[in-house]
C-alpha positions as CSV (number, residue, x, y, z in Angstrom):
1,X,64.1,-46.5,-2.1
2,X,65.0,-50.2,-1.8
3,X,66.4,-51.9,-4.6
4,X,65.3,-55.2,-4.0
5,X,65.0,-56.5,-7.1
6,X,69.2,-57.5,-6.7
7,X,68.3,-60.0,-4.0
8,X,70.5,-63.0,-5.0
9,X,68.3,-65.2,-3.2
10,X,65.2,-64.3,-5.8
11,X,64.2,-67.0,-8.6
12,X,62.2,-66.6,-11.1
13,X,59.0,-68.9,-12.2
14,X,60.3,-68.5,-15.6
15,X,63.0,-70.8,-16.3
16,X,66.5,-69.8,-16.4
17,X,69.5,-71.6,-17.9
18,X,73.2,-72.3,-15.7
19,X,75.1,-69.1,-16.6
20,X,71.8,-67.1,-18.5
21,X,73.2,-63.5,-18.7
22,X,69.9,-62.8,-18.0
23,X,68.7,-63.9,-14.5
24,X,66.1,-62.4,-12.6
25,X,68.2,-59.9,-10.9
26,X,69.2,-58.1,-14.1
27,X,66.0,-57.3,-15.7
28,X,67.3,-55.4,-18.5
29,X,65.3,-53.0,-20.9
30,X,64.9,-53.1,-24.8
31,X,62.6,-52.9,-27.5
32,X,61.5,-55.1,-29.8
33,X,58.7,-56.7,-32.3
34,X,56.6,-59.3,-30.9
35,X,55.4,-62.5,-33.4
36,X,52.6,-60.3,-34.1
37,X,54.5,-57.2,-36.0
38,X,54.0,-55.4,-32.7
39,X,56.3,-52.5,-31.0
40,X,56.5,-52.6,-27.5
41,X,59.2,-52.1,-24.7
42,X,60.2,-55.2,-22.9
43,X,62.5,-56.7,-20.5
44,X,64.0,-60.4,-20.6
45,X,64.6,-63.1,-18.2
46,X,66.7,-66.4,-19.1
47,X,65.5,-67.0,-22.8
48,X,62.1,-65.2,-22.6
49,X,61.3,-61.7,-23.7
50,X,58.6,-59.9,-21.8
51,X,55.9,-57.5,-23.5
52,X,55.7,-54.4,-20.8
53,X,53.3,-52.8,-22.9
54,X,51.2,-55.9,-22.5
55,X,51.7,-55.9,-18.9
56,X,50.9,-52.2,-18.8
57,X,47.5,-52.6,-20.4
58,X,46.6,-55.5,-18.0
59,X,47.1,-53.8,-14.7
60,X,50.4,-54.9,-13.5
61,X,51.8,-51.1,-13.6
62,X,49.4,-50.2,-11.3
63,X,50.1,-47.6,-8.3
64,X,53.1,-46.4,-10.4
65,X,52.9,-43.4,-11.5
66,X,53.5,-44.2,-15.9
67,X,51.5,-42.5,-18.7
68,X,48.7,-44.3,-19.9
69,X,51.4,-45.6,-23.4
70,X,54.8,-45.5,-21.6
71,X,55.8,-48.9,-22.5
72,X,54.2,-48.8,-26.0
73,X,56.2,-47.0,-28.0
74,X,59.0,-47.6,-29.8
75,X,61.6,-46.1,-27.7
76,X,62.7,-46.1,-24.1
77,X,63.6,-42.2,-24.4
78,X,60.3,-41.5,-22.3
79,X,60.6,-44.2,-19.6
80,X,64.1,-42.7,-19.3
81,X,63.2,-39.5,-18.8
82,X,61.3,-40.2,-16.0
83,X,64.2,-40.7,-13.7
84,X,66.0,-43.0,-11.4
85,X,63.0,-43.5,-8.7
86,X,60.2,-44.7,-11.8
87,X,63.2,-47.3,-13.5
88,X,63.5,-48.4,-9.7
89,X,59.5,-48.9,-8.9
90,X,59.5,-50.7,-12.3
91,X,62.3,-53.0,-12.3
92,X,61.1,-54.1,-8.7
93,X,57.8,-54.5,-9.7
94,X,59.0,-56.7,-13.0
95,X,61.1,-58.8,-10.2
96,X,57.9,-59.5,-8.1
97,X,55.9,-60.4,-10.8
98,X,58.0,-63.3,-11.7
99,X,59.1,-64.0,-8.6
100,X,58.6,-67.8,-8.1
101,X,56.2,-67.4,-5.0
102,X,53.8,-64.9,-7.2
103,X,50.7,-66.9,-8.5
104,X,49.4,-63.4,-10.6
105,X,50.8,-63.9,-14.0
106,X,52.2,-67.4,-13.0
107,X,48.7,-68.9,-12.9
108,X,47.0,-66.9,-15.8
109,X,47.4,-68.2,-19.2
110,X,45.6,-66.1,-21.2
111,X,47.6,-63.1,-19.6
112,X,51.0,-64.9,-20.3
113,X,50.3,-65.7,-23.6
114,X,50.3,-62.2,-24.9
115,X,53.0,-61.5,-22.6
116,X,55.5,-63.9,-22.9
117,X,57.7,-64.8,-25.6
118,X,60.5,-67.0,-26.8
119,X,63.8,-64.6,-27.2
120,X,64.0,-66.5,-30.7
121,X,60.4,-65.1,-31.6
122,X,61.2,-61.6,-31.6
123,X,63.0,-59.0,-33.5
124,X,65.2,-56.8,-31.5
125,X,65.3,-52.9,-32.3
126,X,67.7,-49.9,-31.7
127,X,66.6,-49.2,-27.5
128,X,66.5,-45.7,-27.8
129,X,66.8,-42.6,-30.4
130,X,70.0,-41.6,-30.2
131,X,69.6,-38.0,-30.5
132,X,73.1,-37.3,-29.6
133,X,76.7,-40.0,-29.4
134,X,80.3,-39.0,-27.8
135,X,82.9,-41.2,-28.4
136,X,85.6,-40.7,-25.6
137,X,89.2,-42.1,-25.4
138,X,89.7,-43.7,-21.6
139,X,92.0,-46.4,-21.7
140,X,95.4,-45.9,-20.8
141,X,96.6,-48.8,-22.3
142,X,94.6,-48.0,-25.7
143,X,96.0,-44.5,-26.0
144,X,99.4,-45.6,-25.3
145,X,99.7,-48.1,-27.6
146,X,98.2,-46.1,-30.3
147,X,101.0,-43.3,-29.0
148,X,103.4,-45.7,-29.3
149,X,102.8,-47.2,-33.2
150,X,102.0,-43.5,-34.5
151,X,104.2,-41.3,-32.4
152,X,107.1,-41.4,-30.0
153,X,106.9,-44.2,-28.3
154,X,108.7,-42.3,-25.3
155,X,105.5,-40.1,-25.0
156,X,103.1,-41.6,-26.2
157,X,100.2,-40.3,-24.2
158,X,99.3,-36.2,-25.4
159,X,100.1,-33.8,-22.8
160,X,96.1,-33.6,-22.0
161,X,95.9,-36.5,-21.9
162,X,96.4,-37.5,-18.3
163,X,94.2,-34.3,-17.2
164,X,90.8,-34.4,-19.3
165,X,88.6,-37.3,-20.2
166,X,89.5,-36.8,-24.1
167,X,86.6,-37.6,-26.5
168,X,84.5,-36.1,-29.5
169,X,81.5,-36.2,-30.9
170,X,80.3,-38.7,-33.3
171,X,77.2,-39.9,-35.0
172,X,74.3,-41.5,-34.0
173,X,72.3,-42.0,-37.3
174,X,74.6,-45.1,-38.1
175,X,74.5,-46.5,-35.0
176,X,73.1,-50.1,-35.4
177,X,71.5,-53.0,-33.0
178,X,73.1,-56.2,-32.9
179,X,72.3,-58.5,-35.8
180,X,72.8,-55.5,-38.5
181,X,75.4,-55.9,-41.1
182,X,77.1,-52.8,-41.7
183,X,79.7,-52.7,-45.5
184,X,83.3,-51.9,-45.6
185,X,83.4,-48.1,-45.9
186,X,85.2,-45.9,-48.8
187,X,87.1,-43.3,-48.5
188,X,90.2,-41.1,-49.0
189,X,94.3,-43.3,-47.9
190,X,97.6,-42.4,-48.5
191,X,99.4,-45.0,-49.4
192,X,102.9,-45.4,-47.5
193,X,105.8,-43.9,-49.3
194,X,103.2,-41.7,-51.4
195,X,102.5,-37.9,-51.5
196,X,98.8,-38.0,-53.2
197,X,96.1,-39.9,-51.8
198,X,94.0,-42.5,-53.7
199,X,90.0,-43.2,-53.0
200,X,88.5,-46.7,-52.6
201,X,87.1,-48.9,-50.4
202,X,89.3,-49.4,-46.6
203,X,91.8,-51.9,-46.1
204,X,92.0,-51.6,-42.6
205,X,88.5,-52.5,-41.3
206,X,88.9,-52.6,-37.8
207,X,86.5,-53.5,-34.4
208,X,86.7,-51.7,-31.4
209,X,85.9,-53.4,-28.3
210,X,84.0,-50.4,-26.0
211,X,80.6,-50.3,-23.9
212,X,78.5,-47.1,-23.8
213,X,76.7,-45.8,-21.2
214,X,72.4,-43.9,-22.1
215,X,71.8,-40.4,-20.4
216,X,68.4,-39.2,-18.6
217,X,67.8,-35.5,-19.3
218,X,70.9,-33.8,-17.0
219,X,70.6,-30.9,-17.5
220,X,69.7,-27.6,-18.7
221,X,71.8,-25.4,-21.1
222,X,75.0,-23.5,-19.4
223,X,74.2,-25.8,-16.2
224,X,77.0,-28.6,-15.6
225,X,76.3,-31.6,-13.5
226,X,78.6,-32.4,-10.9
227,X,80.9,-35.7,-10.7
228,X,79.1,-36.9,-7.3
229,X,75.9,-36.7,-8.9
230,X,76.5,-37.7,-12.5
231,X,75.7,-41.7,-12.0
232,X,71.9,-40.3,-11.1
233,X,71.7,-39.4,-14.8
234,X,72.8,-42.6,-16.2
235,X,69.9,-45.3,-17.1
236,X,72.4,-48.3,-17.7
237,X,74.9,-49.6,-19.9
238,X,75.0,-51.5,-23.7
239,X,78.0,-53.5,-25.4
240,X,79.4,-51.3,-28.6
241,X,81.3,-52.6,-31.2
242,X,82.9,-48.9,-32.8
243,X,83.7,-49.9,-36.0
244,X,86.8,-48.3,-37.3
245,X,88.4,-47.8,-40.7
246,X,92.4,-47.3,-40.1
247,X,93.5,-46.5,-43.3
248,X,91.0,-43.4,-43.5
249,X,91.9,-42.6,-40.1
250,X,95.5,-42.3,-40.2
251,X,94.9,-39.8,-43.3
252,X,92.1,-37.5,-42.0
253,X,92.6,-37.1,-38.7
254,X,94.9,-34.2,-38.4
255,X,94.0,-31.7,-37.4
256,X,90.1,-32.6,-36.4
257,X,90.1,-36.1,-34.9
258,X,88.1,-38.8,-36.9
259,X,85.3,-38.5,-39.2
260,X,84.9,-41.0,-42.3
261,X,86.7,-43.7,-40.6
262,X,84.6,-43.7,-37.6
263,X,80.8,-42.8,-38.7
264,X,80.1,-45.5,-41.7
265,X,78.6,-47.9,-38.2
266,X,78.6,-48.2,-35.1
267,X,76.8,-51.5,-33.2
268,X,75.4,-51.9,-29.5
269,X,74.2,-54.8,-28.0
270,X,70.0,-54.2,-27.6
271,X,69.5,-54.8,-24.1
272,X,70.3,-52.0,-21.5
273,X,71.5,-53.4,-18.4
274,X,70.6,-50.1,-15.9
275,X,73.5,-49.2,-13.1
276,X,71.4,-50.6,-10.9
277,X,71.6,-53.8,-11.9
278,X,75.2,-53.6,-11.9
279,X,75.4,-51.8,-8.1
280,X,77.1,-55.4,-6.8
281,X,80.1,-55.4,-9.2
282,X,81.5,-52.0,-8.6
283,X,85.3,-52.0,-7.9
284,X,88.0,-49.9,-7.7
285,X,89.3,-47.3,-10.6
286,X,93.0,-47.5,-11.8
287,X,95.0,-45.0,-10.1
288,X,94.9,-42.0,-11.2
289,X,98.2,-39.4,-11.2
290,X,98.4,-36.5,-12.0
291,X,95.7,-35.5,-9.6
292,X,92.4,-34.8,-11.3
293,X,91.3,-31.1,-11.2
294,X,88.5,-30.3,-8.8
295,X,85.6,-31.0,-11.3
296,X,87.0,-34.6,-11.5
297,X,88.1,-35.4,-8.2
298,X,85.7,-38.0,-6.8
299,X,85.8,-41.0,-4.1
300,X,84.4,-44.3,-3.8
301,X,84.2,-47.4,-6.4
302,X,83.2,-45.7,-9.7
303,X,84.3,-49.0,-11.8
304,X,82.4,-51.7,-12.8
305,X,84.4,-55.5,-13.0
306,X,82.4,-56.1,-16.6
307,X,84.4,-59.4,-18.2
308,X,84.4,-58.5,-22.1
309,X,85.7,-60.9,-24.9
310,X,85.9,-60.3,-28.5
311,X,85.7,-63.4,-31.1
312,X,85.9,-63.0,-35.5
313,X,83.5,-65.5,-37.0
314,X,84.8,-66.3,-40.4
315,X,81.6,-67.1,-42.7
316,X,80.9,-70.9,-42.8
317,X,83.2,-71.5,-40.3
318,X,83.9,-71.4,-36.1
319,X,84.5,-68.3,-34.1
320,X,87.6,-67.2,-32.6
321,X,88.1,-65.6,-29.3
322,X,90.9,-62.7,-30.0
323,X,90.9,-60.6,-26.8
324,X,89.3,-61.2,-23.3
325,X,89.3,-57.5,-21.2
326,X,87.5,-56.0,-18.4
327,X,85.7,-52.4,-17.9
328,X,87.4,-51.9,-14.9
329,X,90.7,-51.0,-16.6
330,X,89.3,-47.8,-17.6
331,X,91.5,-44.9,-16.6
332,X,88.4,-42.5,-16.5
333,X,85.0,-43.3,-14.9
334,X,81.7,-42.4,-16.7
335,X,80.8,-40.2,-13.8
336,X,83.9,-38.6,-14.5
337,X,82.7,-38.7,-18.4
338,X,79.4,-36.8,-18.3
339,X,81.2,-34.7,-15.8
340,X,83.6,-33.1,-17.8
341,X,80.9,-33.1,-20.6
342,X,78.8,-30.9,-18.8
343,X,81.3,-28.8,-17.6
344,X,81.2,-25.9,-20.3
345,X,77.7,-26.0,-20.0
346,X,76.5,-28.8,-22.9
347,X,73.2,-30.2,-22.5
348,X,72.9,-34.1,-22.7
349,X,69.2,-35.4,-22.8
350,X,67.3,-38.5,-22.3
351,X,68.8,-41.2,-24.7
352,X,72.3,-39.9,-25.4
353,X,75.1,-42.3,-25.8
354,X,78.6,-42.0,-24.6
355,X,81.1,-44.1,-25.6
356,X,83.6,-45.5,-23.4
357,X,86.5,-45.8,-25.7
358,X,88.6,-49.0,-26.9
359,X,89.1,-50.7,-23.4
360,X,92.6,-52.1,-23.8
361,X,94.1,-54.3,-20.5
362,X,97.4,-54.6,-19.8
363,X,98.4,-58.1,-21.4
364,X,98.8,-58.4,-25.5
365,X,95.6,-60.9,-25.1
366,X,93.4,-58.1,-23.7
367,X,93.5,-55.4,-26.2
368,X,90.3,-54.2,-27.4
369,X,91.7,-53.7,-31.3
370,X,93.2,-55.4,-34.2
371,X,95.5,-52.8,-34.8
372,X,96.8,-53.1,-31.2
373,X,96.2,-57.3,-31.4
374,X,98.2,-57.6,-34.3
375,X,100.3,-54.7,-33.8
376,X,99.3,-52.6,-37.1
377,X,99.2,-56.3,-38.7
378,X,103.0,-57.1,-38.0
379,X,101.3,-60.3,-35.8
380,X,98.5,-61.9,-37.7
381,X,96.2,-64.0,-35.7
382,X,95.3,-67.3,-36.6
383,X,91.8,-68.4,-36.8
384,X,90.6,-71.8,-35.9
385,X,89.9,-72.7,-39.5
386,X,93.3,-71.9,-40.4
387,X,93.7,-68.7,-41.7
388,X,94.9,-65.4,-41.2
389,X,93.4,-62.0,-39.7
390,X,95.4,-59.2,-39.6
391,X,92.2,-56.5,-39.9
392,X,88.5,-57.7,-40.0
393,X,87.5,-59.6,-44.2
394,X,84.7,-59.3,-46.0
395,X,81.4,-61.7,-43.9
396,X,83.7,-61.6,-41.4
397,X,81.2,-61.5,-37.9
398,X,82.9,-59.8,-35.0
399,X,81.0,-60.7,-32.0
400,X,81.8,-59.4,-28.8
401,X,80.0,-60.6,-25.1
402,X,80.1,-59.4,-21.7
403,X,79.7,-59.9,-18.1
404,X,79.5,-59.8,-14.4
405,X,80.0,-62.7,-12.0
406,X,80.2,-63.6,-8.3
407,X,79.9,-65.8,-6.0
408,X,75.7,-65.6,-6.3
409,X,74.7,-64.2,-9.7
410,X,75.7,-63.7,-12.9
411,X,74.5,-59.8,-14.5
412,X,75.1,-60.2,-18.3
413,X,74.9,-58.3,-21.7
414,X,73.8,-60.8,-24.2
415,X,76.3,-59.8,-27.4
416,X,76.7,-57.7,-30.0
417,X,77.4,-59.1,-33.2
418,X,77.2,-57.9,-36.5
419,X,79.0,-59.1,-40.3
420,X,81.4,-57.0,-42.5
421,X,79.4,-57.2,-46.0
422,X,82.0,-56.2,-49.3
423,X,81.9,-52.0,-49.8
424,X,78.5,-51.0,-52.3
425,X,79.0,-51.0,-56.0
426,X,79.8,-47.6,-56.7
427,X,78.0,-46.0,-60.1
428,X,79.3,-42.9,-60.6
């Protein structure tokens, strides 16, 4: 099935800005609440949000094959489920209707009025229910510069590391749109050069600069799905901010991996920009040695060249960019991810969320943490207002953007941003 809707050469009737992440070839999907406290799934183009469900009940769906409420609901879980060929039909059809030689909704504006709304009118809501989140560890550069502060820094990568996508599972019920605040966690530290631990709130709130992609049903239970077929069960692609607390890490994570430090919030940017969107920017994946195993072996581009940049807003003050990375420095490919996911048999469903990991480049400006930016906060960066950051304050906003650009269009993300509130008042 064509997928048109990428045609460089398509503009929209709408009007979009220079540089709009949002153009009429990306045609993302999110939810949100219309000026008139309604639910409804939606796409956006430039700086307009579109009501589906709106377009759904007048007619515009028509000789697509949708239930009779598919776009009113408050989740995209079933749109996803219905597979790659029904996002295709849809996103083509949402490119013809505002395509700039298309006088339907163009010329009717009674229909446009309830379908069309100023981004700034609407409240953006989590995408999808998250029944299920894995948090993987894919950067090379990440895992050896954590290797390197915490262990020998002559091996710094695990033995398995170089032979399994590593990840675990996290959890989704603190998982968070853009705009969210989310408070400085409590929890259990060991002070350095002490043998008992103490409880309060973290001192070592961190971001983690990652992008997660959402599953389509896979698979049934005991059946894996293959790495040349695991990009037809992936709907598209969010920012994620994986907010981290590295005090409580450092304590708990023998011998289980992380838990407190890692499930207090988690942040994704609300609009799902869908593989297919992205099909022009793949590239090349870093090399990878030693040779996969079978399971993992694929060919091809299986990267994406996704621009990422991470700024700290200090309240009542500028933002500061502290890192500008790329997706394509990912050691392991998602395909690779829901591959070896799969492979004992685990069933993924329609609106789980994988992780990529902190994507770390390979310059000291492109790391996708504080600890590694500051370098466990022996190198405090300066903001523009003057002070100091070693970890993320209090109403500190950590905003982080992304991006793909050529020659002919710019695909885009939007951002995820969200503030650091002070810890609750404990009672106890």
């Amino acid at each position: 099935m064509p997928n048109y809707a990428n045609d460089p050469s398509r503009k929209s009737w709408l009007d979009v800005p220079h540089n709009s992440d949002f153009p009429i070839q990306n045609i993302p999907f999110g939810v949100f609440i219309t000026k008139d406290d309604v639910i409804t799934i939606g796409t956006r183009i430039g700086n307009y949000a579109i009501d589906m469900g709106a377009l759904q009940q007048l007619g515009y769906f028509e000789g697509i094959e949708l239930t009779d409420d598919m776009f009113m609901q408050d989740s995209l879980n079933d749109f996803i489920s219905d597979g790659k060929k029904t996002w295709r039909l849809v996103r083509n059809r949402l490119s013809d209707i505002f395509l700039d030689s298309n006088p339907k909704l163009r010329d009717n504006a009674s229909h446009k009025e309830v379908v069309i709304f100023d981004i700034n009118e609407v409240e953006m809501l989590l995408p999808v229910q998250i029944g299920d989140y894995t948090d993987f560890y894919s950067s090379k550069e990440h895992a050896t510069n954590v290797g390197k502060m915490f262990r020998d820094p002559e091996n710094a990568l695990l033995p398995n590391w170089l032979h399994i996508p590593v990840g675990y599972h996290g959890r989704s019920s603190t998982i968070v749109p853009s705009g969210i605040p989310v408070h400085r966690p409590y929890g259990q530290t060991l002070p350095n050069g002490e043998t008992q631990p103490v409880f309060g709130p973290s001192r070592l709130v961190d971001f983690e600069l990652e992008t997660a992609f959402i599953t389509t049903d896979a698979n049934l239970m005991g059946e894996p799905v293959s790495v040349k077929d695991a990009e037809e069960y992936i709907f598209g692609m969010v920012l994620f901010n994986d907010w981290s607390a590295r005090d409580i890490q450092k304590w708990e994570y023998v011998p289980l991996g992380p838990f407190l430090a890692k499930n207090f919030a988690s942040s994704i940017s609300p609009w799902i920009v869908t593989l297919d969107a992205l099909e022009e920017f793949r590239c090349d994946s870093p090399e990878q040695n030693p040779t996969p195993l079978p399971y993992l072996q694929q060919t091809g581009k299986h990267a994406f060249d996704i621009n990422l940049e991470v700024s700290i807003q200090p309240e009542n003050s500028e933002e500061t960019v502290v890192s500008r990375s790329n997706f394509k420095y990912m050691y392991w490919t998602m395909s690779q991810q829901l591959a070896h996911h799969t492979i004992n048999g685990c069933r993924v469903n329609s609106g789980d969320m994988m992780g990529s990991g902190t994507i770390s480049g390979p310059t000291e400006d492109s790391f996708g943490s504080m600890l590694e930016l500051t370098w466990g906060g022996q190198k405090p960066l300066k903001m523009k207002d003057g002070t100091e950051r070693k970890f993320i304050n209090d109403n500190d906003t950590v905003i982080i953007r992304g991006y793909c650009q050529n020659d002919q269009v710019r695909i885009g993300f939007g951002e995820v941003s969200s503030k650091l509130l002070p810890a609750y008042e404990l009672k106890f």
